[in-house]
PDB file with SEQRES, HELIX, SHEET and CRYST1 records, atoms N, CA, C and O in Angstrom:
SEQRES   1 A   55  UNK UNK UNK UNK UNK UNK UNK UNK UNK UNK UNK UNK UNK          
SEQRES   2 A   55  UNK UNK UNK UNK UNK UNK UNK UNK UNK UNK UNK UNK UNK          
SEQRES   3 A   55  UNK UNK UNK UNK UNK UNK UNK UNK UNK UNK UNK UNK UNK          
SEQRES   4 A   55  UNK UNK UNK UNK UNK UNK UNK UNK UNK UNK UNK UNK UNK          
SEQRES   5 A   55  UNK UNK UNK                                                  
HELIX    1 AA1 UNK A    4  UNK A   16  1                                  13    
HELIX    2 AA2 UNK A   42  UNK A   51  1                                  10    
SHEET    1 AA1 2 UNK A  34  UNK A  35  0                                        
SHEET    2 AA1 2 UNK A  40  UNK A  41 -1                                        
CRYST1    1.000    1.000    1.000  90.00  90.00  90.00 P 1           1          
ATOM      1  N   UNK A   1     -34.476  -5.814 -14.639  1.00  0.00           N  
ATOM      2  CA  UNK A   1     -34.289  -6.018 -13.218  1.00  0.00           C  
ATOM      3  C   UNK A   1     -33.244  -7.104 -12.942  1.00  0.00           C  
ATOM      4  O   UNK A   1     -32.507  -6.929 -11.972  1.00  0.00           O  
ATOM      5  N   UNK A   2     -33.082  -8.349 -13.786  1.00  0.00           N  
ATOM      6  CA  UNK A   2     -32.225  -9.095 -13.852  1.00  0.00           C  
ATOM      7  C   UNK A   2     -30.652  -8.835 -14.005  1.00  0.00           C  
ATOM      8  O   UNK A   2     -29.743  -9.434 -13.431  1.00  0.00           O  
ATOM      9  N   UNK A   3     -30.580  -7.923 -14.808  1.00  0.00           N  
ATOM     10  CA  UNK A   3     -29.289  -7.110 -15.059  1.00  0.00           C  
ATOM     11  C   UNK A   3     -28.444  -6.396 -13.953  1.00  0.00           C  
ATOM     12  O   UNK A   3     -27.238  -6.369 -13.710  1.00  0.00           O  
ATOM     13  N   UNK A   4     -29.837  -5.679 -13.228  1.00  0.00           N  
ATOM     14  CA  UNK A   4     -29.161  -5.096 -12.033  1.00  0.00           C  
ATOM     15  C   UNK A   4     -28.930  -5.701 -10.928  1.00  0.00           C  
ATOM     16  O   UNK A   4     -28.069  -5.359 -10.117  1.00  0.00           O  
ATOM     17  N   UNK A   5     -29.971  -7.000 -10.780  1.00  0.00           N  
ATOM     18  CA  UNK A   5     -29.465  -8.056  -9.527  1.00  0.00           C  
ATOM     19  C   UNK A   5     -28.249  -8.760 -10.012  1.00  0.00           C  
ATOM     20  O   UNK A   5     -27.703  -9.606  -9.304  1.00  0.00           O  
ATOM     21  N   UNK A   6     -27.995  -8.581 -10.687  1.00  0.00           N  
ATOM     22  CA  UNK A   6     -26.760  -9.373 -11.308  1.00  0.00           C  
ATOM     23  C   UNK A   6     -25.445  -8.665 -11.125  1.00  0.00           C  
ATOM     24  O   UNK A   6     -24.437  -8.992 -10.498  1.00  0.00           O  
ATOM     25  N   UNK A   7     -25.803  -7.359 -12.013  1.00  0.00           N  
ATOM     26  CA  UNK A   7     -24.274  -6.780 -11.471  1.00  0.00           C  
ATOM     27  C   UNK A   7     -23.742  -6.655  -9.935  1.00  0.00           C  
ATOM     28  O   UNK A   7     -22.615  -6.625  -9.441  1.00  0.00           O  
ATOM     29  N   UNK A   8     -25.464  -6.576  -9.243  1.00  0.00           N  
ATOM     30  CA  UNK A   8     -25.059  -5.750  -7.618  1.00  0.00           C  
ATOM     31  C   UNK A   8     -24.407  -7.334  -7.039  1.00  0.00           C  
ATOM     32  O   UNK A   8     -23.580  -7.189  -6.139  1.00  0.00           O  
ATOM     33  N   UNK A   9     -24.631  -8.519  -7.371  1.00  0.00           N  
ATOM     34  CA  UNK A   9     -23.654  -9.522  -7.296  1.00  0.00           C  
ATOM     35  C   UNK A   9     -22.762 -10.005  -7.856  1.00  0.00           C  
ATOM     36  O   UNK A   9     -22.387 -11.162  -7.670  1.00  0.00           O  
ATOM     37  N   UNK A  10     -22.260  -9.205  -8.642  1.00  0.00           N  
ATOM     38  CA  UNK A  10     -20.625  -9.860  -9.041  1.00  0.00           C  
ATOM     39  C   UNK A  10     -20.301  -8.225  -8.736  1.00  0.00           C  
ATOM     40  O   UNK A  10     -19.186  -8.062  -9.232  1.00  0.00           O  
ATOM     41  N   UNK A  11     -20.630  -7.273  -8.307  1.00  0.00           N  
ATOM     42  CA  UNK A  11     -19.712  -6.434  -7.939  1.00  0.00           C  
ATOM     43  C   UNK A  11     -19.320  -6.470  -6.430  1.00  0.00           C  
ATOM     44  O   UNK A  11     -18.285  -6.006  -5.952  1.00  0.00           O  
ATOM     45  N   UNK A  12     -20.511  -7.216  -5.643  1.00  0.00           N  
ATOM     46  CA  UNK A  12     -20.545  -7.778  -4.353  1.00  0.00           C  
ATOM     47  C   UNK A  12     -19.294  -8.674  -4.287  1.00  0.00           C  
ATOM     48  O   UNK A  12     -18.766  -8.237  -3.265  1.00  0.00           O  
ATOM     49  N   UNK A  13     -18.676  -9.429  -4.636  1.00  0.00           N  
ATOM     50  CA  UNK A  13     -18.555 -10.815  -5.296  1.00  0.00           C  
ATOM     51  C   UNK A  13     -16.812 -10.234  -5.322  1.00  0.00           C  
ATOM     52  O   UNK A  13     -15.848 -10.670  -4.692  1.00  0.00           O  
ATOM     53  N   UNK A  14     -16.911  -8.913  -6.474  1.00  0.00           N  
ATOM     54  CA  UNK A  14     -15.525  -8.360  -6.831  1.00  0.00           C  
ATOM     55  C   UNK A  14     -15.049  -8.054  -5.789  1.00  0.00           C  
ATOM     56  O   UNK A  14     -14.196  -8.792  -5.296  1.00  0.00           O  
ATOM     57  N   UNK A  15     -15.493  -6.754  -5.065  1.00  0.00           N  
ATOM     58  CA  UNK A  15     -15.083  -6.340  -3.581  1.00  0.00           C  
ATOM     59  C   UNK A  15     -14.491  -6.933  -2.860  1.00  0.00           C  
ATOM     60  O   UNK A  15     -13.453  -6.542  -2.327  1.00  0.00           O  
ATOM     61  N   UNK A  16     -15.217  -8.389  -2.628  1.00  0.00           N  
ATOM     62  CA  UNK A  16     -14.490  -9.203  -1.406  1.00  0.00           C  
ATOM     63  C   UNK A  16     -13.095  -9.456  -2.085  1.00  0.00           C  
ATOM     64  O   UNK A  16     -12.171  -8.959  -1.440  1.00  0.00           O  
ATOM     65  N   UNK A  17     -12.713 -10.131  -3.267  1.00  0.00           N  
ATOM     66  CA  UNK A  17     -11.705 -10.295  -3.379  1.00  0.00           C  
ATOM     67  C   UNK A  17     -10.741  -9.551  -4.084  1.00  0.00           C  
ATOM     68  O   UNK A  17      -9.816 -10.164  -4.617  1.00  0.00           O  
ATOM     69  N   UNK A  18     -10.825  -8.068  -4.190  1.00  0.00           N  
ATOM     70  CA  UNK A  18      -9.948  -7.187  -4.613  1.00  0.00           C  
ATOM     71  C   UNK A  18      -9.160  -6.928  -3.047  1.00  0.00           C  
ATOM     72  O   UNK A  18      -8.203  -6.160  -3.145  1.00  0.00           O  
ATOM     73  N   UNK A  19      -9.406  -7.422  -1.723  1.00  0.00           N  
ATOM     74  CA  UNK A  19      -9.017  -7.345  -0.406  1.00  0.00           C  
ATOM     75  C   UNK A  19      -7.843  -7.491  -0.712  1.00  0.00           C  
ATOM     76  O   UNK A  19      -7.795  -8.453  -1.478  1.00  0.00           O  
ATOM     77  N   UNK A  20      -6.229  -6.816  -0.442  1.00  0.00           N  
ATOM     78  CA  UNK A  20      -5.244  -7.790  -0.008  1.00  0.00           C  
ATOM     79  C   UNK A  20      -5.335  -7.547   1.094  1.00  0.00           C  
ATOM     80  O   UNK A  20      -5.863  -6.608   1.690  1.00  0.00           O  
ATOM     81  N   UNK A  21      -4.432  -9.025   1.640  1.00  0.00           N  
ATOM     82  CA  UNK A  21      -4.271  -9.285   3.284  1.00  0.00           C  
ATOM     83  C   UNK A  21      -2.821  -8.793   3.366  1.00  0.00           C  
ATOM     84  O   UNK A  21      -2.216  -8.152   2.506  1.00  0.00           O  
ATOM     85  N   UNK A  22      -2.373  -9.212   4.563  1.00  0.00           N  
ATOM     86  CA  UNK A  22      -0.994  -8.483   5.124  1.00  0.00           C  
ATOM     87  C   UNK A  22      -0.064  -9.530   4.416  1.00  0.00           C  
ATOM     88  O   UNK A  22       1.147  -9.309   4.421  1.00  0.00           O  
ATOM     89  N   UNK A  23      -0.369 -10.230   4.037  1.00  0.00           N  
ATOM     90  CA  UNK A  23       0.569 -11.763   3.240  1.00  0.00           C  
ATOM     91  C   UNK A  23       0.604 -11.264   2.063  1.00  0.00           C  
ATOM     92  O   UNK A  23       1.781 -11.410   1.735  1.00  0.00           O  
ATOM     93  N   UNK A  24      -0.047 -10.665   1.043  1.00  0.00           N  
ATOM     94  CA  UNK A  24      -0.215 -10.498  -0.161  1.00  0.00           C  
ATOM     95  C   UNK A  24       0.416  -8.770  -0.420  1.00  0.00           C  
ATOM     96  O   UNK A  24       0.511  -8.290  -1.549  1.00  0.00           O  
ATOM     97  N   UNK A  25       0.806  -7.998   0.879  1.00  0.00           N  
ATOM     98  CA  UNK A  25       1.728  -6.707   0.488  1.00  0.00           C  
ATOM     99  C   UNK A  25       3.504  -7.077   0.816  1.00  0.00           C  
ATOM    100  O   UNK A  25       4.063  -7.414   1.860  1.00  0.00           O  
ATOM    101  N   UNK A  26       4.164  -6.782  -0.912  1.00  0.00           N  
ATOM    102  CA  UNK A  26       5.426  -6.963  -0.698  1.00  0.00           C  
ATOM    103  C   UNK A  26       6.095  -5.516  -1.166  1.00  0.00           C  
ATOM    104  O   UNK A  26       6.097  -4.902  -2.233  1.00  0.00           O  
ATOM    105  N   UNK A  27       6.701  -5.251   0.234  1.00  0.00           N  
ATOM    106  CA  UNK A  27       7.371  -4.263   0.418  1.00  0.00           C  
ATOM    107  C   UNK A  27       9.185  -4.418   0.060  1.00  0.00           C  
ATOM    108  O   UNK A  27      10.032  -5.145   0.579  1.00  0.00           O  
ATOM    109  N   UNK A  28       9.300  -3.263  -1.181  1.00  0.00           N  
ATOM    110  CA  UNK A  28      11.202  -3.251  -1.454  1.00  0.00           C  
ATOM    111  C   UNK A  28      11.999  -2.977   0.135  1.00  0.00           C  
ATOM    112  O   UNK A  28      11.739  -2.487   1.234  1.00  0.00           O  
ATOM    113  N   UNK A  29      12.987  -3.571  -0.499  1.00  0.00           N  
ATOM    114  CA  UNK A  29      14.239  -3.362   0.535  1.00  0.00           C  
ATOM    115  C   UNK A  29      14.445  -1.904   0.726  1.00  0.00           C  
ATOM    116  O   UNK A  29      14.412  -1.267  -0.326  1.00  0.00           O  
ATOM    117  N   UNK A  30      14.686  -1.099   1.996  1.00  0.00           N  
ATOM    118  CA  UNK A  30      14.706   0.193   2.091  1.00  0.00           C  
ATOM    119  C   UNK A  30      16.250   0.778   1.321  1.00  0.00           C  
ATOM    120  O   UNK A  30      16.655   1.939   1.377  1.00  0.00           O  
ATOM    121  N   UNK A  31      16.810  -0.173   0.743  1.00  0.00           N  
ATOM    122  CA  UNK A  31      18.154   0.567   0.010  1.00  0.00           C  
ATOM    123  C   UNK A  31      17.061   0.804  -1.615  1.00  0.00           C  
ATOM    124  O   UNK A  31      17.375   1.724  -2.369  1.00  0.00           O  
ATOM    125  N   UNK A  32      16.097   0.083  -1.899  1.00  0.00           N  
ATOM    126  CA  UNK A  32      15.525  -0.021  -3.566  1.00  0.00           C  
ATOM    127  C   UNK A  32      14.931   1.864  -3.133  1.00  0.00           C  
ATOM    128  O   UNK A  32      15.172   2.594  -4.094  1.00  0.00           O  
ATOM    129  N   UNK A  33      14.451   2.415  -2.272  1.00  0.00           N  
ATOM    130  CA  UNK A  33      13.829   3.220  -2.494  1.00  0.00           C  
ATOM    131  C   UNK A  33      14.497   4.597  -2.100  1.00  0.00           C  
ATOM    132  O   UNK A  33      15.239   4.953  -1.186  1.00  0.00           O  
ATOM    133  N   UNK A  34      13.929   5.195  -3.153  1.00  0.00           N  
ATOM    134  CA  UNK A  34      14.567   6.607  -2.628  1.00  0.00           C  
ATOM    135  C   UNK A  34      13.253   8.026  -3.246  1.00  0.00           C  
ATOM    136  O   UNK A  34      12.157   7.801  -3.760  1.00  0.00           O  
ATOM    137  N   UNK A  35      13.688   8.986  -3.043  1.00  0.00           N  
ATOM    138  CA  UNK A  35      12.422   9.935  -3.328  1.00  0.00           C  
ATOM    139  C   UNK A  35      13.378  11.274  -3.560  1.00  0.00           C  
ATOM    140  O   UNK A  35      14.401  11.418  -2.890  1.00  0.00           O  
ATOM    141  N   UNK A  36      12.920  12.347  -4.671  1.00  0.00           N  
ATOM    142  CA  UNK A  36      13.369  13.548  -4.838  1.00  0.00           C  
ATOM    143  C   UNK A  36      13.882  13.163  -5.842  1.00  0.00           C  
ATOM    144  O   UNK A  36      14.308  14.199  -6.351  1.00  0.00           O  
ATOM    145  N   UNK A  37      14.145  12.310  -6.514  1.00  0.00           N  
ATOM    146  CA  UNK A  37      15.007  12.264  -7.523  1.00  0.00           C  
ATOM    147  C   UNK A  37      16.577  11.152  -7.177  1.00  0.00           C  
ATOM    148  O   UNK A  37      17.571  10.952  -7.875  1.00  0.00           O  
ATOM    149  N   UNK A  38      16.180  10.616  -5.778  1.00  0.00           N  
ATOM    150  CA  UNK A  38      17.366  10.101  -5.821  1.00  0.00           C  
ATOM    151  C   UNK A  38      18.033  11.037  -4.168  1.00  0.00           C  
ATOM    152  O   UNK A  38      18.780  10.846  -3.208  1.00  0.00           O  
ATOM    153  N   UNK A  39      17.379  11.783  -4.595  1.00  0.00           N  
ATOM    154  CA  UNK A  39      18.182  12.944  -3.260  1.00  0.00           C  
ATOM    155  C   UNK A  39      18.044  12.247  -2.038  1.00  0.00           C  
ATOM    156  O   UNK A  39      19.038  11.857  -1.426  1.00  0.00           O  
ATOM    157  N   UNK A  40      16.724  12.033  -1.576  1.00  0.00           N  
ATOM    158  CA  UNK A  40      16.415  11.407  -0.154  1.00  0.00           C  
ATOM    159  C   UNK A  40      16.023  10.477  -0.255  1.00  0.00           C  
ATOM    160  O   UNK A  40      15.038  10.136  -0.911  1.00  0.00           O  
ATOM    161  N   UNK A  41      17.058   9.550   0.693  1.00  0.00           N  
ATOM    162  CA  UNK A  41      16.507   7.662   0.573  1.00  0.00           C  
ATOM    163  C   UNK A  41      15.760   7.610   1.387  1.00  0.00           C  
ATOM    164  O   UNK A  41      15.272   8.574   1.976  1.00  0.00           O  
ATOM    165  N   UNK A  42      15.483   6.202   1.608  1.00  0.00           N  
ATOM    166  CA  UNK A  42      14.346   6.091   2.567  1.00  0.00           C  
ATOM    167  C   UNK A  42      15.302   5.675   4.182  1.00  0.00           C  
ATOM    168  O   UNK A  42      14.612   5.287   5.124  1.00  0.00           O  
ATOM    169  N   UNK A  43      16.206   5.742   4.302  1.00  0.00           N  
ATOM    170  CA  UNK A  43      17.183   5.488   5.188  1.00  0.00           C  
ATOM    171  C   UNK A  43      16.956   6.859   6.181  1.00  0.00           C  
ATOM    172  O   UNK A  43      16.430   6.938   7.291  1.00  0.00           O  
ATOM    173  N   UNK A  44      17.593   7.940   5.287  1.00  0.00           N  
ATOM    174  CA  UNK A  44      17.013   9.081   6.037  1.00  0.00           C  
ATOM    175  C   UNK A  44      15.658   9.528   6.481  1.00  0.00           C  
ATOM    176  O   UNK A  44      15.439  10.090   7.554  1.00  0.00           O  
ATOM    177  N   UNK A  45      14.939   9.293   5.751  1.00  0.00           N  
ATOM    178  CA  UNK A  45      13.290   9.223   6.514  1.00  0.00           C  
ATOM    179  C   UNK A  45      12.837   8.650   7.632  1.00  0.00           C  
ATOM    180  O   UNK A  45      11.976   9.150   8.356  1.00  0.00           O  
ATOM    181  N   UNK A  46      13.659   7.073   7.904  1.00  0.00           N  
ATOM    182  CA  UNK A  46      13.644   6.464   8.762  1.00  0.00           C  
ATOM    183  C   UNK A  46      14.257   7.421   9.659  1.00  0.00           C  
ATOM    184  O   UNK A  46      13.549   8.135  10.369  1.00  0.00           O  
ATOM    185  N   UNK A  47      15.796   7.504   9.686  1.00  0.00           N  
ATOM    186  CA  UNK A  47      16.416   8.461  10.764  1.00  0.00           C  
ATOM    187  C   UNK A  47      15.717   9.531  11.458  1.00  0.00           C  
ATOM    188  O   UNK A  47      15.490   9.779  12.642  1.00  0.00           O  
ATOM    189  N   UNK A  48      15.388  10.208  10.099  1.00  0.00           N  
ATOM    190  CA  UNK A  48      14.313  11.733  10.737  1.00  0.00           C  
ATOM    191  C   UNK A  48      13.300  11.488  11.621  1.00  0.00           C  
ATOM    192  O   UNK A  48      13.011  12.115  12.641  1.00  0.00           O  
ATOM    193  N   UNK A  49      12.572  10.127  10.946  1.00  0.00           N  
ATOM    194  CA  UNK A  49      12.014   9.927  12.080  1.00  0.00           C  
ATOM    195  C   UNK A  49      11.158   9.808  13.234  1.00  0.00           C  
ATOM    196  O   UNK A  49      10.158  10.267  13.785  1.00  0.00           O  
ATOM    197  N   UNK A  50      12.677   8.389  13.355  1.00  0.00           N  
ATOM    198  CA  UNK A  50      13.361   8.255  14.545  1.00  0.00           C  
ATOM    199  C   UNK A  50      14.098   9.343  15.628  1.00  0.00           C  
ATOM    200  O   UNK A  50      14.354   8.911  16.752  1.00  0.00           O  
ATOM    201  N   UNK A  51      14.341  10.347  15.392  1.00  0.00           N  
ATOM    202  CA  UNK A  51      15.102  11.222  16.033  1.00  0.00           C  
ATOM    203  C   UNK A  51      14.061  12.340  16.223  1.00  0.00           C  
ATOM    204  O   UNK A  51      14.231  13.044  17.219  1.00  0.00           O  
ATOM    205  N   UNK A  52      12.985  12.625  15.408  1.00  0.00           N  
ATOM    206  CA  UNK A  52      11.838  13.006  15.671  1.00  0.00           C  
ATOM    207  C   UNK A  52      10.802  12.888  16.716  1.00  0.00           C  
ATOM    208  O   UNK A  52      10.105  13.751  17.251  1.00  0.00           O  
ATOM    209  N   UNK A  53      10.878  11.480  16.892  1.00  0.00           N  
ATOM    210  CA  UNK A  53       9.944  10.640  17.770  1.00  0.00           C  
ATOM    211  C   UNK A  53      10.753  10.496  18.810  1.00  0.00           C  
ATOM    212  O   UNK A  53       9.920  10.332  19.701  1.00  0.00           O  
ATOM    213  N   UNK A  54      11.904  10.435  19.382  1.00  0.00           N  
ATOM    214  CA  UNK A  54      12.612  10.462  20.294  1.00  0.00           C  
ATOM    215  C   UNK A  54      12.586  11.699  20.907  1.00  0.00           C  
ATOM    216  O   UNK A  54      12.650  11.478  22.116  1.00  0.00           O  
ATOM    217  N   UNK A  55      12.522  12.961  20.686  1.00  0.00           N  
ATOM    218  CA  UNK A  55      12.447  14.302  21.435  1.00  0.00           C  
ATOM    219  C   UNK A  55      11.386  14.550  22.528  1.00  0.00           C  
ATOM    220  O   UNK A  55      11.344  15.631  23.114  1.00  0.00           O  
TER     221      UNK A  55                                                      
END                                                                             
């Protein structure tokens, strides 16, 4: 019984701090990324869209 009150608190314990916050996500520069192989950057995704959401 000791074993299992134990894990259910350090897995309690883990949870909280496997959290990241908005400080702790670092996002590449939109020139580092691209998708397809290179084909479509993330420049054009942005564009699409943008021009998407504008109609």
């Amino acid at each position: 019984m000791l074993k299992i009150k134990l894990f259910i608190v350090t897995a309690c314990l883990g949870a909280f701090s496997a959290c990241a916050g908005d400080a702790d996500i670092q996002l590449p520069l939109l020139d580092q990324v691209s998708f397809v192989h290179g084909t479509v950057t993330s420049r054009m995704i942005l564009f699409l869209a943008c021009s998407w959401a504008a109609q």
